[in-house]
C-alpha positions as CSV (number, residue, x, y, z in Angstrom):
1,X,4.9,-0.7,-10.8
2,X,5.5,-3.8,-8.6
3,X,6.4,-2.0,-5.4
4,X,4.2,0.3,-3.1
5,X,6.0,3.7,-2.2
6,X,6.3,3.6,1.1
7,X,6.0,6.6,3.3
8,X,8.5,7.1,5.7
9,X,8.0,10.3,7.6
10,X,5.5,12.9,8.5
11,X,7.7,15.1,6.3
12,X,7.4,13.3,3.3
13,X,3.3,12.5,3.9
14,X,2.9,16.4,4.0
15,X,4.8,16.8,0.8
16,X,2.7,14.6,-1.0
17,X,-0.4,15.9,0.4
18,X,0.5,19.7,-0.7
19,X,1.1,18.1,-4.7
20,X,-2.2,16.2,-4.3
21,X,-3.2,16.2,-8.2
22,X,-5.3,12.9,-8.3
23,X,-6.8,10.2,-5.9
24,X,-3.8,8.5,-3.5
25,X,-4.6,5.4,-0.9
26,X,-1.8,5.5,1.9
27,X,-2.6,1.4,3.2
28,X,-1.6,0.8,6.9
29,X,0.1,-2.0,7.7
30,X,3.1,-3.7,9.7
31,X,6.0,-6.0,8.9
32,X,4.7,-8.9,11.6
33,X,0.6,-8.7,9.8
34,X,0.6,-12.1,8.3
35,X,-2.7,-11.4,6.9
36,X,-1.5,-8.5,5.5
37,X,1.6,-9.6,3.6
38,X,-0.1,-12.7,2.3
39,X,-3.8,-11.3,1.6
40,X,-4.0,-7.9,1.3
41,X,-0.8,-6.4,0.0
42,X,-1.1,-8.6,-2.8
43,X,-4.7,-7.0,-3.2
44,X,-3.4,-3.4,-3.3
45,X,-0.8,-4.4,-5.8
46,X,-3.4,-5.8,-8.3
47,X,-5.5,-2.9,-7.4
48,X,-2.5,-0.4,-8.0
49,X,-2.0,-1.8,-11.6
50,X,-5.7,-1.4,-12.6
51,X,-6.3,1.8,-11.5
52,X,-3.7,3.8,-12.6
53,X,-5.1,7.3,-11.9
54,X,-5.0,6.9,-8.2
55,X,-1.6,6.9,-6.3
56,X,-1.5,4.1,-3.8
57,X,1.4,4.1,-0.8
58,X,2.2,1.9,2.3
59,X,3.2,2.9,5.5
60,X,4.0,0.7,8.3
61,X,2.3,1.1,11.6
62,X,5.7,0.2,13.7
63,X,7.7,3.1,12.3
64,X,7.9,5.8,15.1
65,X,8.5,8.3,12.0
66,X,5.6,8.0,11.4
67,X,3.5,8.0,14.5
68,X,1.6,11.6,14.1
69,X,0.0,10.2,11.0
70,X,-1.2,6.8,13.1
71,X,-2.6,9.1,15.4
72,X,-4.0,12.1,13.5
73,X,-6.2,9.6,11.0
74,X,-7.0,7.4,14.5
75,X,-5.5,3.9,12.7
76,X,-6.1,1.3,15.5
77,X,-6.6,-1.8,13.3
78,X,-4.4,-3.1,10.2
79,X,-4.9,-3.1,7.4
80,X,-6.5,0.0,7.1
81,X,-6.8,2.2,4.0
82,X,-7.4,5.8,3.5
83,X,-8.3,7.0,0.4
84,X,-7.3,11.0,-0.3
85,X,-8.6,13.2,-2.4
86,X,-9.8,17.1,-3.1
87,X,-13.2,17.9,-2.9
88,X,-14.6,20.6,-5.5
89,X,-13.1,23.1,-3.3
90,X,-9.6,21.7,-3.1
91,X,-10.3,20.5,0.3
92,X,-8.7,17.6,1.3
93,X,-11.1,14.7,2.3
94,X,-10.3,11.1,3.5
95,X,-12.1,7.8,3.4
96,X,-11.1,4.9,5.3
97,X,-11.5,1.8,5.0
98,X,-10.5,-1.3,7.7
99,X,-11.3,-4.7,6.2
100,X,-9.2,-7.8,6.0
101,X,-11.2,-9.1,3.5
102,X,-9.2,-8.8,-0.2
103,X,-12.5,-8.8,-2.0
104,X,-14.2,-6.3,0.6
105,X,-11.4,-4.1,0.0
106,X,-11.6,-4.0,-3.8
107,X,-15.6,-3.2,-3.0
108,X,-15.4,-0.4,-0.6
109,X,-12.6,1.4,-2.9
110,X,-14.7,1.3,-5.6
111,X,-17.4,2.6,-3.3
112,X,-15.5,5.0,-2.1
113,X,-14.5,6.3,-5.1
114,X,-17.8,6.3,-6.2
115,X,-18.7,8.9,-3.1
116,X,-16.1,11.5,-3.4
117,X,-18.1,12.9,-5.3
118,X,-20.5,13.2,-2.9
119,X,-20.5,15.5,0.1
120,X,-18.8,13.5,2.7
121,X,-15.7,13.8,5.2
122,X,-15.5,10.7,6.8
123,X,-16.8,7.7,5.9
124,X,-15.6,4.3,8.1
125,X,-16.9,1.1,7.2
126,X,-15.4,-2.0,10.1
127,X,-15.4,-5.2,9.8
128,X,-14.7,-8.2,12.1
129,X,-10.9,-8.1,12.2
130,X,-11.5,-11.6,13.2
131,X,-12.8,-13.4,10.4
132,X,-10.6,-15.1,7.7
């Protein structure tokens, strides 16, 4: 699969969220993110075809549809990625992730994956949004 699924509404987020079998990323971003469309989208593809157990979706910042989400999971910077999951007690947890940095990005997911199997909620790594 080429194409991200992107979400669209709080309504469909939720639905996804209560069928929450495996691993999803939701990546945060917006149509006017040059770095984004040339660096990381292509970043999430590639990392969408190689790991194929975890769900990966977009959803773009400037959709007011979507504005709840924005601000219940506190995105202020894109690209930002969140990766969902169920803890051993079906709880939902989230990590996020806010890099610009394609390479970073493949790092901390693997990281990130590594630690949900730890006992963590949330776990933000930032970097400067500035550099290239």
């Amino acid at each position: 699969m080429d194409n991200l699924i992107e979400i669209e509404n709080i309504n469909q987020f939720d639905e996804i969220i209560c069928n929450l079998k495996e691993k999803m990323v939701i990546y945060f971003n917006a149509p006017w993110c040059k770095l984004c469309h040339f660096r990381v989208t292509p970043k999430i593809k590639e990392l969408q075809k190689k790991y194929k157990n975890i769900k990966f979706y977009t959803a773009n910042i400037d959709n007011i549809a979507i504005n709840k989400l924005k601000e219940k999971y506190h995105i202020k910077y894109i690209p930002t990625l969140i990766l969902f999951y169920l803890d051993k007690m079906d709880i939902l947890r989230g990590i996020t992730i806010v890099s610009n940095n394609p390479m970073d990005i493949e790092n901390l997911l693997i990281n990130a994956i590594i630690n949900t199997n730890k006992k963590i909620d949330i776990l933000k790594v930032n970097y400067n949004l500035n550099n290239k």
